[in-house]
N, C-alpha and C positions, 0 to 999 in steps of 0.2 A: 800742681799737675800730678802728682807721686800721689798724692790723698786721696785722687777720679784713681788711681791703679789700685791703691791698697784695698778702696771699698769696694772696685769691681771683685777684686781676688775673694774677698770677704764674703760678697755676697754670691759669687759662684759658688763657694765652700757652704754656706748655710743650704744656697739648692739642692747640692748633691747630698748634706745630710737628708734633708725633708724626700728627698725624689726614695733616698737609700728606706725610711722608714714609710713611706707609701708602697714600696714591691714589697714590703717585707709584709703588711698591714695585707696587702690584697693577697697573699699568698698563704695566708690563718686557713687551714685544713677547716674549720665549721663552717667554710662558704662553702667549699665544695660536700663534704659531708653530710651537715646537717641544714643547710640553706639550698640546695640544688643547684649551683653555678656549676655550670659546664667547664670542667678543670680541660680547657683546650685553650690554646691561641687567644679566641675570641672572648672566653668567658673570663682569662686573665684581663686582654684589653679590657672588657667593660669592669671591673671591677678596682682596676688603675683610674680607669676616666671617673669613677663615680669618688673615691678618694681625694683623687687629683681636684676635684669638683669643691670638696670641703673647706679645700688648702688655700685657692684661689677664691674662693667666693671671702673666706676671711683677709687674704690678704689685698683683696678688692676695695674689703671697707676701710683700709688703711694704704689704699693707692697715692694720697700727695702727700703722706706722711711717712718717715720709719721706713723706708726704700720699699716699702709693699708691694709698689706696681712693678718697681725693676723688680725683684724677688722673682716675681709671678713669670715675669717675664723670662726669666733663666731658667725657674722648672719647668718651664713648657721647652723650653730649648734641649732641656737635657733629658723630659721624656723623648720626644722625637728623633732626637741621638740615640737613645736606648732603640728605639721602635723601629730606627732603620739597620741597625747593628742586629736588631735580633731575626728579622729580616732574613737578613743577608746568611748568618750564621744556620738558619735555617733552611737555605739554599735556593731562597729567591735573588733570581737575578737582577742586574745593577739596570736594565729595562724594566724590570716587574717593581724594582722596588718605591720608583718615584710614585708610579700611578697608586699602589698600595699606600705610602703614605699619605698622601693624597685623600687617596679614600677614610684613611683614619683619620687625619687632619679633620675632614667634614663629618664624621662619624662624632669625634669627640666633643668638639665647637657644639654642635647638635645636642646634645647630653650635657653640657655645660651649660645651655641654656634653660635647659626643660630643668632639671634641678636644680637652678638658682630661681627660678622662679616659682617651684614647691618648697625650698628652705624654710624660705617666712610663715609659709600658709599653714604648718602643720595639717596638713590634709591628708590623714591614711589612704585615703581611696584612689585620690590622685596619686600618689606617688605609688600606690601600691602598682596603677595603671602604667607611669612613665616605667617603673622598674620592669613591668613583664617587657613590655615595649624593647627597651634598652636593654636592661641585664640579663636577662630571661630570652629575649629574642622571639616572644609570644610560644614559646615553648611550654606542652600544659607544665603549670606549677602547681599546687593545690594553695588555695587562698591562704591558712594558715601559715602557711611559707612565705607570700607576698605582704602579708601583713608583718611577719618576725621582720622580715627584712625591710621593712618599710620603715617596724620602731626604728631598728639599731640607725637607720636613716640619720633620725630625728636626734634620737641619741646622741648621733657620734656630731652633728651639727652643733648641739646643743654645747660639748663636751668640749671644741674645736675653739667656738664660739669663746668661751671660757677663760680660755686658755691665752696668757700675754702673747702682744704683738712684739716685744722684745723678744722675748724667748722665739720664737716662731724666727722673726730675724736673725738668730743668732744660730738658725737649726735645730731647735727642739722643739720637736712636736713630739706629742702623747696620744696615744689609739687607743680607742675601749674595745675588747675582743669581741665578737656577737655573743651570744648566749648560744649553749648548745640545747638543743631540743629537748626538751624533760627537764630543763635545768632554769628554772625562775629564781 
């Protein structure tokens, strides 16, 4: 019975590491910078969802194994903790806040879908499409930009991918920064 406590405690601790280096990842000044993300509310969400996307899609493929699915299961707990806390601190009220997360709830689920299902395909175009859609919010970007952001996509998939499902368990995960513009 003590051993279901010590590994729930365990794997709360590994979520809050990973959830801690996903705001930290989506908070890298070259999104907003030199990738065009709207540094507001909205442009953080989508750049959380799109991280949080990486995290869960790898520990999906290790769902009946290595507590993946629980994992998965407690960062999505403790973004939505964060989402309604920041919320609140931002002086929506305790009425506004259910339906708002609500609406992120189905916001994110949505985006979780569409890029798990470009992960595999390496398809620039496609994903370059879901990202205006989603990150971008069909706001103009100029192609150039939707294609950078589309590598680092693939990239940081690729990178994620790589990377042990121990260690991921255990809270370590690793981010590759985007490239800044002029900088190959």
């Amino acid at each position: 019975m003590f051993d279901f406590l010590f590994k729930n405690k365990r794997l709360g601790n590994s979520a809050h590491k990973i959830f801690a280096s996903i705001i930290n990842q989506s908070r890298v000044s070259t999104f907003y910078s030199d990738y065009d993300v709207d540094d507001s509310l909205d442009g953080r969400f989508d750049l959380l969802a799109l991280h949080m996307a990486f995290i869960l899609d790898k520990l999906d493929q290790h769902d009946n194994q290595k507590d993946g699915g629980q994992l998965g299961r407690k960062l999505q707990e403790i973004m939505f903790d964060n989402l309604d806390l920041t919320l609140r601190e931002i002086g929506v009220g305790d009425l506004g806040v259910g339906k708002k997360i609500k609406a992120m709830a189905e916001a994110f689920y949505g985006r979780m879908g569409v890029y798990k299902q470009l992960f595999n395909s390496f398809d620039l175009k496609k994903m370059a499409e879901a990202l205006d859609r989603n990150l971008y919010r069909e706001k103009t970007v100029n192609d150039e930009t939707l294609n950078q952001m589309s590598q680092y996509v693939y990239d940081q998939k690729k990178y994620i991918n790589e990377q042990s499902i121990e260690n991921i368990i255990s809270g370590k995960i690793d981010f590759i920064n985007p490239r800044e513009k002029g900088h190959d």
